[in-house]
gemmi code that builds the backbone of each chain (N, CA, C; Angstrom):
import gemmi

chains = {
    "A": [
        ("UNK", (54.012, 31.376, 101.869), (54.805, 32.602, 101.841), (54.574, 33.324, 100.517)),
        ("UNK", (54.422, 34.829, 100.850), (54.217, 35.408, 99.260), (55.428, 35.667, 98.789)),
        ("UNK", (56.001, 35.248, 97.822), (57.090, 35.049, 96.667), (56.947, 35.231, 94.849)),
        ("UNK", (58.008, 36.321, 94.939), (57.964, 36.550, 93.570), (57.607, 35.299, 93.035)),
        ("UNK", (57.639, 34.352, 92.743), (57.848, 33.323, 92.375), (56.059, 32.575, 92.530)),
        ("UNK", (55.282, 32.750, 93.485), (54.049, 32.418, 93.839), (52.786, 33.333, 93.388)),
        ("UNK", (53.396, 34.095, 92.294), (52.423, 34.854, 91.395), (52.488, 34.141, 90.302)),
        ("UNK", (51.281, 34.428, 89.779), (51.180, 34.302, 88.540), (52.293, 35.256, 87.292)),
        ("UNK", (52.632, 34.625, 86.109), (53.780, 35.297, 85.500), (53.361, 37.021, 85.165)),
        ("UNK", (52.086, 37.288, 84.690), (51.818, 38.466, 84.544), (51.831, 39.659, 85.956)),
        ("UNK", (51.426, 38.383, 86.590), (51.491, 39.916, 88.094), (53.237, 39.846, 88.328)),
        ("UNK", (54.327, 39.067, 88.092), (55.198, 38.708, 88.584), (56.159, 39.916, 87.554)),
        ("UNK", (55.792, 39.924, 86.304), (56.539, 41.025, 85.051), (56.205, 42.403, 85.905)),
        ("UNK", (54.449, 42.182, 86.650), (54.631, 43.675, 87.406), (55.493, 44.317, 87.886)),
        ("UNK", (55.150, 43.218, 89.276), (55.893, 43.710, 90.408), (57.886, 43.930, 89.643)),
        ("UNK", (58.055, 43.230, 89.469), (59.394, 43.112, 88.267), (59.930, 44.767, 87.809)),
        ("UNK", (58.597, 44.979, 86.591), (59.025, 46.007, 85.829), (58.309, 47.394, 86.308)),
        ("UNK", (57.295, 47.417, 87.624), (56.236, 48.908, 87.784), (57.938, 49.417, 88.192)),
        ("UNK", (57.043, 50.647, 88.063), (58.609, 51.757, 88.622), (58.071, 52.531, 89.631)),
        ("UNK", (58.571, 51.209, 90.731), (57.716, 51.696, 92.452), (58.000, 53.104, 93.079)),
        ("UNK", (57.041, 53.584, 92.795), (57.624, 54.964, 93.859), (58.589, 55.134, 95.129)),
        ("UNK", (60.053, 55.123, 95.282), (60.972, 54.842, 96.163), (60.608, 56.606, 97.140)),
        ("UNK", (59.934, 55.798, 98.507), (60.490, 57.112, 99.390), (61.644, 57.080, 99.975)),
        ("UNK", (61.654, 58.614, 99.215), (63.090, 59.286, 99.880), (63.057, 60.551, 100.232)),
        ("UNK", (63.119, 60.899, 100.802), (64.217, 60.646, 102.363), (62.796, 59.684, 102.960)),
        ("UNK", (63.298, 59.138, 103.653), (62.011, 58.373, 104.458), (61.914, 59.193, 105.694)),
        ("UNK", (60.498, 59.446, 105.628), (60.066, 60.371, 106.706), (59.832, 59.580, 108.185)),
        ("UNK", (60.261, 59.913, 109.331), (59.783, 59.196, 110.483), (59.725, 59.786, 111.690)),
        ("UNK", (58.668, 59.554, 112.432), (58.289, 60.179, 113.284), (58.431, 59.045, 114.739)),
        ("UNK", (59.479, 59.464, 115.712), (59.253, 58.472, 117.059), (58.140, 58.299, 117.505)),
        ("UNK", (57.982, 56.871, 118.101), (56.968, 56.770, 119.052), (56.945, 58.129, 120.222)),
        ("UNK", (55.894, 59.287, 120.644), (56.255, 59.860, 121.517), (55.904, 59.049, 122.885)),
        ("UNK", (54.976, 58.433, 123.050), (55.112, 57.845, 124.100), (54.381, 56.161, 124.554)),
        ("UNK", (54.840, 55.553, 125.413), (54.249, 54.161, 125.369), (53.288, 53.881, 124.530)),
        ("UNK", (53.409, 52.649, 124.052), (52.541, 51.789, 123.692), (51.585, 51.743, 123.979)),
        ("UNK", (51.550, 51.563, 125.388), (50.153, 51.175, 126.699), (50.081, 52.783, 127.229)),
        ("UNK", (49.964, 53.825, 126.244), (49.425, 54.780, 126.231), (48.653, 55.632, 124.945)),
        ("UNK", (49.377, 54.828, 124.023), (49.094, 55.264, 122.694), (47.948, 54.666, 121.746)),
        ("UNK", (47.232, 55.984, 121.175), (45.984, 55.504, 120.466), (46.177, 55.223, 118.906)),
        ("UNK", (46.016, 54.297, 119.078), (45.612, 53.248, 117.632), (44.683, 53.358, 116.404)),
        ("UNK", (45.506, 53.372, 115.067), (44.173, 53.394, 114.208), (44.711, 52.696, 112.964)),
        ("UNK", (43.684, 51.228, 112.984), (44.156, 50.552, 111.470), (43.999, 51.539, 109.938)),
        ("UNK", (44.884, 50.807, 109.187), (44.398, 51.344, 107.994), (44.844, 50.088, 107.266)),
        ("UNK", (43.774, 50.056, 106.227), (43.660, 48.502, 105.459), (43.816, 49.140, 104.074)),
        ("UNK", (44.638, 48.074, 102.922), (44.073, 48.190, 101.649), (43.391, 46.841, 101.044)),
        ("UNK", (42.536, 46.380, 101.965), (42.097, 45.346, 101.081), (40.797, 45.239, 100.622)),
        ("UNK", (40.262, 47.117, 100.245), (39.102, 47.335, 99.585), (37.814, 47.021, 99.907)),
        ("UNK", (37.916, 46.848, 101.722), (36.751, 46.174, 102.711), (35.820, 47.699, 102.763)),
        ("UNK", (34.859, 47.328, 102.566), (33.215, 48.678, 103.025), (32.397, 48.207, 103.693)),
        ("UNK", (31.694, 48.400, 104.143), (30.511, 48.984, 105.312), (28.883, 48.678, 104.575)),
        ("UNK", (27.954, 47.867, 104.816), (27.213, 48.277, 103.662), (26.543, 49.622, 104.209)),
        ("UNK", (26.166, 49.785, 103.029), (25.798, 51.548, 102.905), (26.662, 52.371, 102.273)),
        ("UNK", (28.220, 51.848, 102.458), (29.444, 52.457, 101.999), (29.165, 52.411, 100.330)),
        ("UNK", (29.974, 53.490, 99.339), (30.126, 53.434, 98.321), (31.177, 52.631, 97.987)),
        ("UNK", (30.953, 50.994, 97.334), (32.183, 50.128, 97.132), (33.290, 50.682, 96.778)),
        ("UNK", (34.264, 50.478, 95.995), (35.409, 50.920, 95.363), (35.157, 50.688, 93.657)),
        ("UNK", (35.416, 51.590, 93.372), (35.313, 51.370, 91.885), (36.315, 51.039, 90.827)),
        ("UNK", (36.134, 49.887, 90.527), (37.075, 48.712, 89.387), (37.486, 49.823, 88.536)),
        ("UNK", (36.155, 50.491, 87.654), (36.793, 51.497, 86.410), (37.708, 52.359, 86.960)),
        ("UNK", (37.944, 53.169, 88.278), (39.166, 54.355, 88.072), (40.154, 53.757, 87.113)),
        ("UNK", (40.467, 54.727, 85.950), (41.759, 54.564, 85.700), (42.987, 54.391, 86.426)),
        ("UNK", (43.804, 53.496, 86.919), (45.220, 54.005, 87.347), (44.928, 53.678, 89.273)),
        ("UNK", (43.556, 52.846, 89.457), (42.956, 52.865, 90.326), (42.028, 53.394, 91.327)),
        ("UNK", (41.601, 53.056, 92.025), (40.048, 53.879, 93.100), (41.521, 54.200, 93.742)),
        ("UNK", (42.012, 55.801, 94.358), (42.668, 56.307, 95.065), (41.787, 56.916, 96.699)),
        ("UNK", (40.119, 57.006, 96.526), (39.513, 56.864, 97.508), (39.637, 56.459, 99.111)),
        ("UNK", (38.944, 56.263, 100.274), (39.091, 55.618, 101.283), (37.740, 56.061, 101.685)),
        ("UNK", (37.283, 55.139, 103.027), (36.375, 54.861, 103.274), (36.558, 55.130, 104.978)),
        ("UNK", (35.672, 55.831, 106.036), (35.837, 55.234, 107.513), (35.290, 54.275, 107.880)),
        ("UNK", (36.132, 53.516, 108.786), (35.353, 52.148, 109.145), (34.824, 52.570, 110.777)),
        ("UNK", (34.197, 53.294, 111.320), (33.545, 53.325, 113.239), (34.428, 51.830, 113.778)),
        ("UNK", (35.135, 52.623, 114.874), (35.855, 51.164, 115.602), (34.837, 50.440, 115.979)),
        ("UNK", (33.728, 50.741, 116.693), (32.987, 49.431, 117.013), (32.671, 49.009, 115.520)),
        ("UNK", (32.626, 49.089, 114.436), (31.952, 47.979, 113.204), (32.278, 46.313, 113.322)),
        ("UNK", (31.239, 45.831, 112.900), (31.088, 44.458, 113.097), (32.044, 43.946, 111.976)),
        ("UNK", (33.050, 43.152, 112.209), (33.998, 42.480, 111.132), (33.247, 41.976, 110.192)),
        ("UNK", (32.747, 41.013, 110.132), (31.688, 40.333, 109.956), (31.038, 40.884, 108.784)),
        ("UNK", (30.502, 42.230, 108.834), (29.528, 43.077, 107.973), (30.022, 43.465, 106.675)),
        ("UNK", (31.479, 43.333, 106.625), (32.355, 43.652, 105.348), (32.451, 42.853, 104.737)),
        ("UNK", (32.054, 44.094, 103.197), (31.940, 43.657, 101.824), (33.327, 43.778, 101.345)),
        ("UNK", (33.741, 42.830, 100.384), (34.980, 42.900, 99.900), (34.872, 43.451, 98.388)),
        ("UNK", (35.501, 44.949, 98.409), (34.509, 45.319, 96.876), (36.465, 45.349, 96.511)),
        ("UNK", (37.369, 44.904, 96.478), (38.575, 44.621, 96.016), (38.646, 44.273, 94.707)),
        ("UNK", (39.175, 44.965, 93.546), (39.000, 45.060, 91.914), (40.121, 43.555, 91.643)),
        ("UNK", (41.156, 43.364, 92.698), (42.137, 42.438, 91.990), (42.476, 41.264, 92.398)),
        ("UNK", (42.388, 40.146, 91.188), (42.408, 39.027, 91.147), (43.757, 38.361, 91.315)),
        ("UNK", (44.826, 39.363, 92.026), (46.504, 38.989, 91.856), (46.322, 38.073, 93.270)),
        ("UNK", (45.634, 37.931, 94.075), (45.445, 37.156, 95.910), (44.192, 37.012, 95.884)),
        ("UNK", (44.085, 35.937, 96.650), (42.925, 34.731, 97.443), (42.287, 36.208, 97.909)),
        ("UNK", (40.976, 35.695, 97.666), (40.172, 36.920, 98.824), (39.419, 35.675, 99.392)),
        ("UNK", (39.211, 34.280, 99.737), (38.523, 33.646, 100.331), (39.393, 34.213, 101.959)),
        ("UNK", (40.540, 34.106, 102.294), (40.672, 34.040, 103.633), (39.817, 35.165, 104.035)),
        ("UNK", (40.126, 36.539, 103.598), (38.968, 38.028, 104.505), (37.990, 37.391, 103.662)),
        ("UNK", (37.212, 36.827, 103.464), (35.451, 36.615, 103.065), (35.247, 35.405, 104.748)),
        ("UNK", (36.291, 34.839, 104.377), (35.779, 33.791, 105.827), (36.227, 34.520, 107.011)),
        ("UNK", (37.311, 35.210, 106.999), (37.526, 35.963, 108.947), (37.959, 37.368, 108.032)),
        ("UNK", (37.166, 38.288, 108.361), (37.521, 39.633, 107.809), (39.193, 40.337, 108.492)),
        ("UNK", (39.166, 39.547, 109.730), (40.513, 40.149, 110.747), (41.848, 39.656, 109.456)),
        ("UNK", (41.797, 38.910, 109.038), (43.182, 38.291, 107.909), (43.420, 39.813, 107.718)),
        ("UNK", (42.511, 40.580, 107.026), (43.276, 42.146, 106.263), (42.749, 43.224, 106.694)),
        ("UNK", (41.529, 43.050, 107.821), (41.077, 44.351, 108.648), (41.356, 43.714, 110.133)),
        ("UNK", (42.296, 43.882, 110.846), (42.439, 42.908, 112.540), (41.570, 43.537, 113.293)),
        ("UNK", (40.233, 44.335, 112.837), (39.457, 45.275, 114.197), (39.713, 44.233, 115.260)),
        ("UNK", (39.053, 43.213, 114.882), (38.904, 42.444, 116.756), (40.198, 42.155, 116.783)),
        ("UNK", (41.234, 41.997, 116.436), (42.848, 41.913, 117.211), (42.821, 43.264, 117.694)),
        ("UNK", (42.532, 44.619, 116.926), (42.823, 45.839, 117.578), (42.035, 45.698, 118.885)),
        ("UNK", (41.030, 45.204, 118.719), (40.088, 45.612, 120.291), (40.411, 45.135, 121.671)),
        ("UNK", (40.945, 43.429, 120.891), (41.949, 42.598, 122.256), (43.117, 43.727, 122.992)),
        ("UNK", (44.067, 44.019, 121.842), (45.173, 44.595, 122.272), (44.902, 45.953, 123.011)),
        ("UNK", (43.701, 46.808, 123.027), (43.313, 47.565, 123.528), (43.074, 47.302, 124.878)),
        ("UNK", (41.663, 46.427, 124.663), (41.714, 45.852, 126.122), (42.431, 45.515, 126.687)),
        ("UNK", (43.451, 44.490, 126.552), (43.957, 43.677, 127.581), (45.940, 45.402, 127.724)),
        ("UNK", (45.510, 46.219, 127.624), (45.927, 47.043, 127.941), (47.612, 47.217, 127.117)),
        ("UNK", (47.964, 46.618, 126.096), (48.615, 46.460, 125.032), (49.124, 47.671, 124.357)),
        ("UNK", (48.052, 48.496, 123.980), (47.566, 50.195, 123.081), (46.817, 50.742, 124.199)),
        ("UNK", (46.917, 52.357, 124.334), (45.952, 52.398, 124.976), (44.775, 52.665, 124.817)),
        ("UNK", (44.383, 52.623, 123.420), (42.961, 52.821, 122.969), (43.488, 52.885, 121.529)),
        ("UNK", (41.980, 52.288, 120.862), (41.778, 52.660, 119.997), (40.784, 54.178, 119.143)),
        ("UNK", (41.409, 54.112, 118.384), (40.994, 55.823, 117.699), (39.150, 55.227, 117.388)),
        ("UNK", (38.826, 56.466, 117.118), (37.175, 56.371, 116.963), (37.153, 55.418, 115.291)),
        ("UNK", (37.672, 55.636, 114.547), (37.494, 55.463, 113.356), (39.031, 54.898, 112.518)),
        ("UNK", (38.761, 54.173, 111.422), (39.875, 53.308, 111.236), (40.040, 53.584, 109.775)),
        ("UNK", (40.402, 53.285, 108.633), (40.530, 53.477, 107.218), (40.619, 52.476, 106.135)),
        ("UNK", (39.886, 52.312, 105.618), (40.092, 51.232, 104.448), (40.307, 51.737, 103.063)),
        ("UNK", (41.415, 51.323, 102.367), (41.672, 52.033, 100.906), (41.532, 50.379, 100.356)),
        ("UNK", (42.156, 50.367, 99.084), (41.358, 49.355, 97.939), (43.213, 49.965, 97.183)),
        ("UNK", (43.589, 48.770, 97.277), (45.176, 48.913, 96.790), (45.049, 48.513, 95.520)),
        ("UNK", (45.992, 47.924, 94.706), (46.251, 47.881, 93.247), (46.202, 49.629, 92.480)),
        ("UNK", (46.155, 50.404, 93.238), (46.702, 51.555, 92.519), (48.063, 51.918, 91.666)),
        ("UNK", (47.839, 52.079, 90.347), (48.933, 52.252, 89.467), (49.423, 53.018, 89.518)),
        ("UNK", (48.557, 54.454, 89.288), (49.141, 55.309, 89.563), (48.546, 56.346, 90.392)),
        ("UNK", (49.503, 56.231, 91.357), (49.399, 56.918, 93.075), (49.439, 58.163, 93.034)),
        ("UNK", (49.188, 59.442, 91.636), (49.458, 60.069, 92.040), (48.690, 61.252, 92.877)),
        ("UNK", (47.224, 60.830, 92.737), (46.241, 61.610, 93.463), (45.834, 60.940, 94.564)),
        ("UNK", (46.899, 59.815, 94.940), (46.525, 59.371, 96.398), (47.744, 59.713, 96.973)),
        ("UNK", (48.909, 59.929, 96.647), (49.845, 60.790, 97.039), (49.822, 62.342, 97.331)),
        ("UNK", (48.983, 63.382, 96.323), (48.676, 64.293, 96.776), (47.631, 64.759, 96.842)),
        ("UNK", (46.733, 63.775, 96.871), (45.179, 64.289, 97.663), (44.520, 63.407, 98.834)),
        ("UNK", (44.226, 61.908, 98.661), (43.870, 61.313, 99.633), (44.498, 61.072, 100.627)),
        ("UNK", (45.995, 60.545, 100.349), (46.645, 60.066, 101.466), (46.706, 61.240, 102.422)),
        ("UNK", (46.987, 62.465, 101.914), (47.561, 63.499, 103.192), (46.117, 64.503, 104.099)),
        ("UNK", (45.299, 63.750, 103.335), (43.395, 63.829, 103.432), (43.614, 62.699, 104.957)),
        ("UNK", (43.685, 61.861, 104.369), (43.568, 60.343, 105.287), (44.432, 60.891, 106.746)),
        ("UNK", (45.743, 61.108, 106.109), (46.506, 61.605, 107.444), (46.073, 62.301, 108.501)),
        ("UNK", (46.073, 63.554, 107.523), (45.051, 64.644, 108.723), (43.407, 64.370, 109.351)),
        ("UNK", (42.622, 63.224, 108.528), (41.843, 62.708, 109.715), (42.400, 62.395, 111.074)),
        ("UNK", (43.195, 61.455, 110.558), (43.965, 60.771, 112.060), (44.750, 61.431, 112.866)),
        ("UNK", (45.579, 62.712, 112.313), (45.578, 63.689, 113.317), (45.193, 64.252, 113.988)),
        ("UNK", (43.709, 64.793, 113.284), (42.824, 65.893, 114.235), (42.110, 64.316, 115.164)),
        ("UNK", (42.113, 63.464, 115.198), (41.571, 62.388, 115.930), (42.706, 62.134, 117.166)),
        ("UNK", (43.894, 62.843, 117.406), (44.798, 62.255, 118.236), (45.248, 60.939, 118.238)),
        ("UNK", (45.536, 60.375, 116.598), (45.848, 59.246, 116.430), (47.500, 59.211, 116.524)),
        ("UNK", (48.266, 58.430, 117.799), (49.535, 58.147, 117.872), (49.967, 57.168, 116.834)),
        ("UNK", (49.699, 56.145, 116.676), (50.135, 55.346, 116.263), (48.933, 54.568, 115.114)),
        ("UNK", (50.091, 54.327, 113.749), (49.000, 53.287, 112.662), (49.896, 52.427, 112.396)),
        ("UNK", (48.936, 51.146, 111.971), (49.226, 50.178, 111.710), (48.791, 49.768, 110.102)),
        ("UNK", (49.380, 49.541, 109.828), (49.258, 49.333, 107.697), (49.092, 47.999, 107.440)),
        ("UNK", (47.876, 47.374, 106.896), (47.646, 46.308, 106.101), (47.126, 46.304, 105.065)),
        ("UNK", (48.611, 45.799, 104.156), (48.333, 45.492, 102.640), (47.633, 44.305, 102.190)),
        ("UNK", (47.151, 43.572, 101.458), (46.268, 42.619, 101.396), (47.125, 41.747, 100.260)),
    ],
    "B": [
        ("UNK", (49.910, 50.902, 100.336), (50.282, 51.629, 102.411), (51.047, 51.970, 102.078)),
        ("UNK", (52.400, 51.637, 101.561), (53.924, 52.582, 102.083), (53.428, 54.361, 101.736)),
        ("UNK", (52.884, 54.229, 100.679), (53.107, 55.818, 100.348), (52.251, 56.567, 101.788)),
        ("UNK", (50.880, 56.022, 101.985), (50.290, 56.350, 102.790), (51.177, 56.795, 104.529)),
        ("UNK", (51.771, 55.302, 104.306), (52.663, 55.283, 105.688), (53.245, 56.641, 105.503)),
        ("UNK", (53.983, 56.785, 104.412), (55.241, 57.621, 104.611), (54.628, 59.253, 104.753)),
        ("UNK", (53.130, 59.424, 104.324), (52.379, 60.710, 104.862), (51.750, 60.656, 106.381)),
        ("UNK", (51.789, 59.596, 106.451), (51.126, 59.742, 108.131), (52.615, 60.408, 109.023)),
        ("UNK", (53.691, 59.850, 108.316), (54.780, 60.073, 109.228), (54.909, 61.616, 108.972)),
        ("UNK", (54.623, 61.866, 107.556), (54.899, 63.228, 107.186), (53.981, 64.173, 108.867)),
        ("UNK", (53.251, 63.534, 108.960), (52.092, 64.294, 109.518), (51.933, 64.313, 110.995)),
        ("UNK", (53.128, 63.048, 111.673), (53.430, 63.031, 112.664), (52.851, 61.749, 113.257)),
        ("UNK", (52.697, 60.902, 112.908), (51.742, 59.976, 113.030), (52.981, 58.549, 112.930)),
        ("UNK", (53.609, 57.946, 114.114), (54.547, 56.944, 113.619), (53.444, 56.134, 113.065)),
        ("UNK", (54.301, 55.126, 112.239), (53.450, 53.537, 111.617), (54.150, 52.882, 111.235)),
        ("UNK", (53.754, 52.127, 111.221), (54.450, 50.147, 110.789), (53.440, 49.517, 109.908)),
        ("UNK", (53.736, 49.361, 109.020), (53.208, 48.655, 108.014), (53.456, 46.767, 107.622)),
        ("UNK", (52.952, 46.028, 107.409), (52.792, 45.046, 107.186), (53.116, 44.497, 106.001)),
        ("UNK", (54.112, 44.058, 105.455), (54.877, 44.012, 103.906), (54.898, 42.210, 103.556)),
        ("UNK", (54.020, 41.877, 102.328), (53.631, 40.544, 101.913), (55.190, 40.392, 101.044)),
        ("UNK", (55.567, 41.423, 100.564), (56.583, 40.670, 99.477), (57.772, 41.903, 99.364)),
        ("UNK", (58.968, 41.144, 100.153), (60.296, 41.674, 100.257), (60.887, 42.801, 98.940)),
        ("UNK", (60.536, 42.207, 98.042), (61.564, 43.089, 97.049), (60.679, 44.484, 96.891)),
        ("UNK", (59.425, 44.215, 97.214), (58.550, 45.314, 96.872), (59.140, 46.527, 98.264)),
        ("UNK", (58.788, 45.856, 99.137), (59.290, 46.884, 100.590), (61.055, 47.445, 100.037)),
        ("UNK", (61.925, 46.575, 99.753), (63.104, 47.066, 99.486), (63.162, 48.236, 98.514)),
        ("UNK", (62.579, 48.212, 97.755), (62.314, 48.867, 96.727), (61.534, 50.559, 96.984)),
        ("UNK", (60.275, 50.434, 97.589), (59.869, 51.502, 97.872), (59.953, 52.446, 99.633)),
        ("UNK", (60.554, 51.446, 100.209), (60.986, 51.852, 101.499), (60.263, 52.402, 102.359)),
        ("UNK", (58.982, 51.976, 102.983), (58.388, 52.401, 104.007), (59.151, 52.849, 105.050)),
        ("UNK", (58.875, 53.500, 106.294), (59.655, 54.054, 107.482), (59.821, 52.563, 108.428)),
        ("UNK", (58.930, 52.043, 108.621), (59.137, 50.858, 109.576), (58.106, 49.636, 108.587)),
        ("UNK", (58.421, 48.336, 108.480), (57.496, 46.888, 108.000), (58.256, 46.048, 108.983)),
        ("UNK", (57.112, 45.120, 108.889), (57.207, 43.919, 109.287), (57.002, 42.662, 108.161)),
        ("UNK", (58.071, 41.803, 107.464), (57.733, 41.350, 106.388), (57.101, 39.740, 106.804)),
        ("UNK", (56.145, 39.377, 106.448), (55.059, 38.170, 107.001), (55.400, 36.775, 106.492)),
        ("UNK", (55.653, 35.662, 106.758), (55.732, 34.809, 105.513), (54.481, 34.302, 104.989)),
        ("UNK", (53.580, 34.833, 105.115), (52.463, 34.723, 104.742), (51.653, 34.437, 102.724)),
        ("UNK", (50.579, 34.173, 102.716), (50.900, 34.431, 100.845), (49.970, 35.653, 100.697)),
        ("UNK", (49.497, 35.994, 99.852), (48.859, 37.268, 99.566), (47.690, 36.690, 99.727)),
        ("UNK", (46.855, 38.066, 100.040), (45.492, 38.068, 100.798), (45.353, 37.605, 102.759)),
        ("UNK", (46.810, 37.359, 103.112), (46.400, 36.513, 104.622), (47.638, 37.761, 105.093)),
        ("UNK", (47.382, 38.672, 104.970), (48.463, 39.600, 105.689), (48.612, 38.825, 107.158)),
        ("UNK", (47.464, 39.091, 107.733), (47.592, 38.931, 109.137), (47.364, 37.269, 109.351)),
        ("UNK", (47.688, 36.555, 108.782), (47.716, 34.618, 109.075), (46.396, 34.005, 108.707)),
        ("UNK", (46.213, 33.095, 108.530), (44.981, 32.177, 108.753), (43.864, 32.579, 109.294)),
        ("UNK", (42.470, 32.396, 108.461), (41.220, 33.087, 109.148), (41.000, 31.782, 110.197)),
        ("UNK", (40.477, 32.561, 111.320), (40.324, 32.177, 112.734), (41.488, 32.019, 113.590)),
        ("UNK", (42.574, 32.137, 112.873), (44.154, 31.476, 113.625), (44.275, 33.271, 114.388)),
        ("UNK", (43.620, 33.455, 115.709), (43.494, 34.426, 116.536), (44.752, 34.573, 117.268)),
        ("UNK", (45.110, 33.650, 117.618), (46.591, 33.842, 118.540), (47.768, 34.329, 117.246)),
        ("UNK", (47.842, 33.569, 116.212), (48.807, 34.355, 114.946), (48.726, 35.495, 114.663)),
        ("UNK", (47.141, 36.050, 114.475), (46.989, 37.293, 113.805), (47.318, 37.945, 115.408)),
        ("UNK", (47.330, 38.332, 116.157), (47.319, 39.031, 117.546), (49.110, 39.401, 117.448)),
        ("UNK", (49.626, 37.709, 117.260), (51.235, 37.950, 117.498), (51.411, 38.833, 116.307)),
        ("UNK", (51.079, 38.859, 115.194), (51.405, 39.426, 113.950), (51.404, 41.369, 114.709)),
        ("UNK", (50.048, 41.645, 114.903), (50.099, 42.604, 115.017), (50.301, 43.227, 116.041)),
        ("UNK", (51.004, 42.627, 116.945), (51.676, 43.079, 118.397), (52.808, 43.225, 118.221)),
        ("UNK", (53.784, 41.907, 117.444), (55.176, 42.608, 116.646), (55.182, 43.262, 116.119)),
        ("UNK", (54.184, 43.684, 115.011), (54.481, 45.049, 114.143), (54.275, 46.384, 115.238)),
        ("UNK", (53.825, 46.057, 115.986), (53.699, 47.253, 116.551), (54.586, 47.664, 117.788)),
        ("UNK", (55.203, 46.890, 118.682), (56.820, 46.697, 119.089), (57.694, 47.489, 118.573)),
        ("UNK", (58.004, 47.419, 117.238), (58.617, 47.820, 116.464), (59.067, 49.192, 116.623)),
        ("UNK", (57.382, 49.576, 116.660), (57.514, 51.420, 117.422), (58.320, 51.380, 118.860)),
        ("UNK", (58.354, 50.730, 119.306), (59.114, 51.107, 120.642), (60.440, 50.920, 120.716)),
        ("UNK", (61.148, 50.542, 119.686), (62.725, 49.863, 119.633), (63.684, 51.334, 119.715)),
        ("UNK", (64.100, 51.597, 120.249), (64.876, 52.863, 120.749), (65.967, 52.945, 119.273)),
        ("UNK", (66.712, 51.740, 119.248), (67.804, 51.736, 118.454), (67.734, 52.110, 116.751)),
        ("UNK", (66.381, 52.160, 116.535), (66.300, 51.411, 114.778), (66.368, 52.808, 113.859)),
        ("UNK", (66.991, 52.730, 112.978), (67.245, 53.632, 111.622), (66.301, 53.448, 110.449)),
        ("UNK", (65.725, 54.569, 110.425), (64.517, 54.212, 108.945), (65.622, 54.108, 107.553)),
        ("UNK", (65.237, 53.678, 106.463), (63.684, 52.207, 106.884), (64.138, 51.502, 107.163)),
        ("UNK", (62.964, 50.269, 108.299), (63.119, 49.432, 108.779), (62.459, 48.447, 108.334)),
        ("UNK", (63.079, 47.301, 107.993), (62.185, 46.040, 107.399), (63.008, 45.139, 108.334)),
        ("UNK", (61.833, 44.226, 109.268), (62.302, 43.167, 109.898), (61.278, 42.145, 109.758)),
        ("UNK", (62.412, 40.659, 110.052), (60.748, 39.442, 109.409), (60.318, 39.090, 110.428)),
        ("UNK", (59.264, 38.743, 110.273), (58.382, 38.252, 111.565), (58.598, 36.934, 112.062)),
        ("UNK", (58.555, 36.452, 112.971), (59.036, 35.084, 113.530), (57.446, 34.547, 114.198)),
        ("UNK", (57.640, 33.535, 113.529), (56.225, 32.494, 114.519), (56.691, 31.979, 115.483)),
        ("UNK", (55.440, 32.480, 116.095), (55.794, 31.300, 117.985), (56.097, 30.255, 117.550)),
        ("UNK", (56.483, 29.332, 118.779), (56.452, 28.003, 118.818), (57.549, 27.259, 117.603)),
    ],
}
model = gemmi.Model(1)
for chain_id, residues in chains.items():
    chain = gemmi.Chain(chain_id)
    for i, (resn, *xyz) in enumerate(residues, 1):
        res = gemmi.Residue()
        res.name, res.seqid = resn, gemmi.SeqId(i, " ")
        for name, pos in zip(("N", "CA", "C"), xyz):
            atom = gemmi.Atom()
            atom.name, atom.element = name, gemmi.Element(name[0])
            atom.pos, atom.b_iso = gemmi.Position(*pos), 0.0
            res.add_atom(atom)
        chain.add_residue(res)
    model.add_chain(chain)
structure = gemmi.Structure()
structure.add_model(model)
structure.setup_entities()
């Protein structure tokens, strides 16, 4: 189980003392309609690329605020873990990439008629960002409106 | 993710996010999580453990369909069996 307590003391003063960006009002949008109608699109931060992809880059100050598309068919398998931080295990995604990108869980749940599809394209960001604030007002609402003009109903968020 | 989450919603886009460590979700308040007992780096369970990661991300995504729930929502995930 991840527990304050199961960090190391320096990541632990982090999480402790960062001064987390609290959303407020929390924005939310209903499901508009079934599940087993609605199209699907992961979004990962556990700094997974494509080769060919431009990794994530360790130097940003304040963090890589970047993202990357992942093509739903991509092979799990093929991902590089260019992830800058040493605060979590990256052996589990080096041995089954699904731990922090689930493509092949997304593809089951598709099939076996669960979602009703998945979106063409999926998103990978590279978390440990300090400061969010040009992924707050440039990438993230970048990222969004991909998945809008894609008719993406529904996302699913994995932090790493 | 949360911030991300909370622009997809801006944008019309529900989501559920996947939350490794409670005080952090309490704190910055995504619209909907699912909190894992998992440790960091295994959001979604054990590599190869296919039936875990599936349940993982079939509850988080349930979640969207719950008629009743008030943002934010943080609920913990329960293992089969």
């Amino acid at each position: 189980m991840a527990t304050l307590d199961s960090l190391r003391l320096t990541d632990r003063i982090f999480v402790r003392t960062y001064p987390w960006r609290r959303i407020d009002p929390v924005p939310w949008t209903p499901l508009a309609k079934p599940l087993s109608a609605s199209r699907l699109a992961l979004v990962s931060s556990a700094g997974l690329v494509l080769p060919g992809q431009e990794p994530f880059d360790a130097r940003v100050r304040g963090g890589d605020f970047s993202f990357r598309e992942i093509p739903t068919d991509a092979d799990v398998r093929a991902f590089i873990d260019s992830h800058r931080s040493d605060a979590f295990d990256h052996a589990g995604m080096a041995s089954d990439p699904n731990v922090a990108f689930p493509l092949d869980r997304a593809r089951e749940l598709a099939a076996s008629g669960f979602v009703g599809s998945l979106n063409r394209r999926h998103l990978s960001f590279m978390g440990s960002i300090t400061a969010p604030g040009r992924l707050v007002l440039d990438t993230a609402p970048r990222a969004a409106r991909l998945l809008v003009e894609d008719g993406v109903d529904v996302a699913l968020l994995v932090p790493v | 993710m949360s911030l991300v989450a909370a622009e997809l919603e801006r944008q019309g886009v529900a989501t559920v996010a996947i939350q490794l460590l409670r005080e952090v979700a309490e704190r910055v308040r995504p619209p909907r999580a699912l909190y894992v007992p998992f440790p960091h780096g295994y959001p979604m369970g054990l590599p190869g453990d296919v039936d875990t990661q599936r349940h993982v991300a079939a509850t988080a995504l349930r979640l969207l369909e719950s008629p009743s729930l008030v943002p934010p929502l943080l609920v913990d995930f329960q293992a089969e069996g």
